[in-house]
C-alpha atoms as a printed R data frame, in Angstrom:
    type eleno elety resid chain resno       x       y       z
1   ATOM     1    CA   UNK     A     1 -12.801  -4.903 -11.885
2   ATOM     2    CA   UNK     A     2 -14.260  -7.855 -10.423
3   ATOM     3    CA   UNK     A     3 -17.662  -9.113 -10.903
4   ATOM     4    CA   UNK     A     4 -18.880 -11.506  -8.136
5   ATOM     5    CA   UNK     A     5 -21.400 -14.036  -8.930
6   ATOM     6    CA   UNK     A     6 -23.014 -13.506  -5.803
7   ATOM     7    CA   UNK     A     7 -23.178 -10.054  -3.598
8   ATOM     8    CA   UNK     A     8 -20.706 -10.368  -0.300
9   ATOM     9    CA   UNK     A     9 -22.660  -9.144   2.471
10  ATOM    10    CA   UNK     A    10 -20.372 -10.003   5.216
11  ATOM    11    CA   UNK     A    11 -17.468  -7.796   5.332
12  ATOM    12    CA   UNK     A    12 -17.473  -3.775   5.438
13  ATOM    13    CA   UNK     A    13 -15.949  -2.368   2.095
14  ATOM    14    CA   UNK     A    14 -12.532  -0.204   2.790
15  ATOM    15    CA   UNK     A    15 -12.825   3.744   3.232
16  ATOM    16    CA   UNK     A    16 -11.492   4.811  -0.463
17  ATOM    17    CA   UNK     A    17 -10.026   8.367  -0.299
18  ATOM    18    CA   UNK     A    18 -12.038  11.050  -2.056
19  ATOM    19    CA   UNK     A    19 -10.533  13.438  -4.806
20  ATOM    20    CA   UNK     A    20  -7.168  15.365  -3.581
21  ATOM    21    CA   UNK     A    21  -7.709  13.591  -0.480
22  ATOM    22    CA   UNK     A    22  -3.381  12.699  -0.666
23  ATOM    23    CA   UNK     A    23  -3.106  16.657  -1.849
24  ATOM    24    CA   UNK     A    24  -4.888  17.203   1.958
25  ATOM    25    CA   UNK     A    25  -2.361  15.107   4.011
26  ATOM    26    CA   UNK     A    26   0.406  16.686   2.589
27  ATOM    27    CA   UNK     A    27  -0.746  20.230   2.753
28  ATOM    28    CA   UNK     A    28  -0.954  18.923   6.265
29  ATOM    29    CA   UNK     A    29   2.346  17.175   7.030
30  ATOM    30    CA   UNK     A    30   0.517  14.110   7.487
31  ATOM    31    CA   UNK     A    31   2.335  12.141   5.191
32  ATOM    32    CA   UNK     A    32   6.217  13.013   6.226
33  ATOM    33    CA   UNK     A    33   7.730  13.244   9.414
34  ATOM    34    CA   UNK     A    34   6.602  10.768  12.041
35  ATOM    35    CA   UNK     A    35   7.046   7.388  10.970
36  ATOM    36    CA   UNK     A    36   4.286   5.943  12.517
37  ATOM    37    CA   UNK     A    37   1.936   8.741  10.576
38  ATOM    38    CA   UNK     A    38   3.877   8.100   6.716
39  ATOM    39    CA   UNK     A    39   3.561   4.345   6.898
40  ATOM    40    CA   UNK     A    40   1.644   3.228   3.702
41  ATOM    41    CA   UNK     A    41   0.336  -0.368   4.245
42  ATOM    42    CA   UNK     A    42   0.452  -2.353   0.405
43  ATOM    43    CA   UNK     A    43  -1.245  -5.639   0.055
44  ATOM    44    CA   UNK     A    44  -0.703  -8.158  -2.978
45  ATOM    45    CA   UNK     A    45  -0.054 -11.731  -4.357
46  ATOM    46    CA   UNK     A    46   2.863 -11.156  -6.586
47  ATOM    47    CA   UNK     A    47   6.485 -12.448  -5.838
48  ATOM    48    CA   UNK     A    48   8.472 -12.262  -2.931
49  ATOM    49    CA   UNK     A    49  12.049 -11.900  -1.194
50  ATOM    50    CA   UNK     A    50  13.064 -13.979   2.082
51  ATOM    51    CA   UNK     A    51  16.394 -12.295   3.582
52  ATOM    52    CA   UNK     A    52  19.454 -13.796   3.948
53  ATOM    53    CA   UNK     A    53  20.260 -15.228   1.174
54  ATOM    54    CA   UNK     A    54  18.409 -13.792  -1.167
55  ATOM    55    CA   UNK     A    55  15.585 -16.378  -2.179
56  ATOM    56    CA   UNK     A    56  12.913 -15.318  -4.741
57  ATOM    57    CA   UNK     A    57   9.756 -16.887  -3.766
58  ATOM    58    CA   UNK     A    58   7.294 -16.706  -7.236
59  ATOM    59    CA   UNK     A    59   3.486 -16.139  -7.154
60  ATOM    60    CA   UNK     A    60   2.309 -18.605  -4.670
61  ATOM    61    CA   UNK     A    61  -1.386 -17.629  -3.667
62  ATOM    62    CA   UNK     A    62  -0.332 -16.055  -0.516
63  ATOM    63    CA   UNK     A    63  -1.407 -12.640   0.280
64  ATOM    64    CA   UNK     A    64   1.657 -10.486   2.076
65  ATOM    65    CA   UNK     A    65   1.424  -7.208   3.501
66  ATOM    66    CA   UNK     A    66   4.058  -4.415   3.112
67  ATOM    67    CA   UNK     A    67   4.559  -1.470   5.369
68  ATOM    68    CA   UNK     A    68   6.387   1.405   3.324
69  ATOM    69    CA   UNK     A    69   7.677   4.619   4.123
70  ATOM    70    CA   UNK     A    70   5.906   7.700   2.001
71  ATOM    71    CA   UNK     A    71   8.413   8.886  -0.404
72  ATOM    72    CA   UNK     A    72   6.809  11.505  -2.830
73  ATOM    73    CA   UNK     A    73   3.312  12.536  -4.206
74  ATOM    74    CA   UNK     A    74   3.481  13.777  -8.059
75  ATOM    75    CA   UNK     A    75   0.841  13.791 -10.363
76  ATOM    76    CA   UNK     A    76  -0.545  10.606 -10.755
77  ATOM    77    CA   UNK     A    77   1.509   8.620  -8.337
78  ATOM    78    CA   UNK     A    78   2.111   7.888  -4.810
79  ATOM    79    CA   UNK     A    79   5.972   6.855  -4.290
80  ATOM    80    CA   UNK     A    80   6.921   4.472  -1.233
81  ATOM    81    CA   UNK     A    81  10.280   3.817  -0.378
82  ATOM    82    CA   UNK     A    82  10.767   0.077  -0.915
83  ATOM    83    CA   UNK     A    83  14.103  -0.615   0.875
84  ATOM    84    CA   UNK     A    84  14.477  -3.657   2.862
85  ATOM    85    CA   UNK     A    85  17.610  -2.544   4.466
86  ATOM    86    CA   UNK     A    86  15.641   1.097   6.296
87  ATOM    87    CA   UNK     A    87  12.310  -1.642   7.124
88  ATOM    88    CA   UNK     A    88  10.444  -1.073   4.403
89  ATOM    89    CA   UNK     A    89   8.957  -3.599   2.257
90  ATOM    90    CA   UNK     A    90   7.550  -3.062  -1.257
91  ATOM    91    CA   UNK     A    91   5.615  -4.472  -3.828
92  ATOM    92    CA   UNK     A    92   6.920  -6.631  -6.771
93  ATOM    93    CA   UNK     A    93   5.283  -8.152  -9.935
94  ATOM    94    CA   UNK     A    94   2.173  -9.830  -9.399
95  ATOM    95    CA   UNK     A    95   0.856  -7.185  -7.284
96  ATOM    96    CA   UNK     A    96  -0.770  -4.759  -9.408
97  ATOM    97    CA   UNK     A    97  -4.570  -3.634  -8.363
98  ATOM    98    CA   UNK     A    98  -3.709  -4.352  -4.663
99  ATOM    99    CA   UNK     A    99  -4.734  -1.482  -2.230
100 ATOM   100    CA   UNK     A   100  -2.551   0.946  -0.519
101 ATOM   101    CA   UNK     A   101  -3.654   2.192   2.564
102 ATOM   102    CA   UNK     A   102  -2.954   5.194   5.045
103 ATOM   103    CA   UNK     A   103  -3.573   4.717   8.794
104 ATOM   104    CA   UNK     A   104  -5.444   7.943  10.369
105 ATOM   105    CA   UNK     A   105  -2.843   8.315  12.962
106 ATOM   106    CA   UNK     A   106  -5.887   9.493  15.611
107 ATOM   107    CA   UNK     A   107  -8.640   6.817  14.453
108 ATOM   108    CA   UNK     A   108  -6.657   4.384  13.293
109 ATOM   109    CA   UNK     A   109  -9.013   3.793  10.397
110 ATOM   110    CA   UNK     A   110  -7.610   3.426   6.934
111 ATOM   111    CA   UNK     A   111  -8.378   4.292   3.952
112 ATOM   112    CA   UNK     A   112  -7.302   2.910   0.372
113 ATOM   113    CA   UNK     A   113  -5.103   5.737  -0.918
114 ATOM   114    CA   UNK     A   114  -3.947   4.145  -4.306
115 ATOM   115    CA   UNK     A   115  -3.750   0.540  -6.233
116 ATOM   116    CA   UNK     A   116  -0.698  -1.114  -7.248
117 ATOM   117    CA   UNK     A   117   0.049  -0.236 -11.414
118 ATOM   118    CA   UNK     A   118   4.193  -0.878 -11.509
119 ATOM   119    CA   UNK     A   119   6.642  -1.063  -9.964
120 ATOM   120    CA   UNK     A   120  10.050   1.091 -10.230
């Protein structure tokens, strides 16, 4: 939790999903299949890769976005697939409490689906 010492009254808060709302999609299909409908957008500040070579980049300040594929849903968690080598990115340490979000595939609005906790 943050607590701001004054109220932000410029930006529009993100959609959060309501209770089983990840149990819905996949009753649905919504969240396998089509790649462009299972993409799981994850935002954080923690450490990063750059490709080729290998170069570990420590917490810098910079906020980086990762597009994953969806993976599994089991109680609890929401598993992405985190390889670099199928286009996926992930998240790494430094990155816990930053949002993931699912893209409505009709809308195009998103909604925060889960928060960073660990990583595998």
């Amino acid at each position: 939790m943050v607590i701001l010492a004054e109220p932000v009254t410029d930006i529009t808060p993100a959609r959060r999903a309501g209770l089983g709302f990840l149990d819905e999609l996949d009753a649905q299909g919504l969240l396998q299949g089509d790649p462009e409908r299972t993409k799981i957008t994850r935002v954080g500040y923690g450490i990063t890769t750059e490709f080729p070579p290998a170069v570990y980049i420590p917490v810098d300040g910079v906020r980086r976005v990762a597009y994953g594929d969806f993976q599994a849903l089991i109680p609890a968690h929401l598993i992405t697939n985190n390889n670099l080598a199928a286009g996926n990115g992930g998240v790494c340490g430094g990155d816990s409490g930053g949002p993931a979000l699912w893209k409505d595939p009709v809308t195009g609005e998103e909604t925060v689906v889960s928060l960073t906790s660990w990583t595998p």
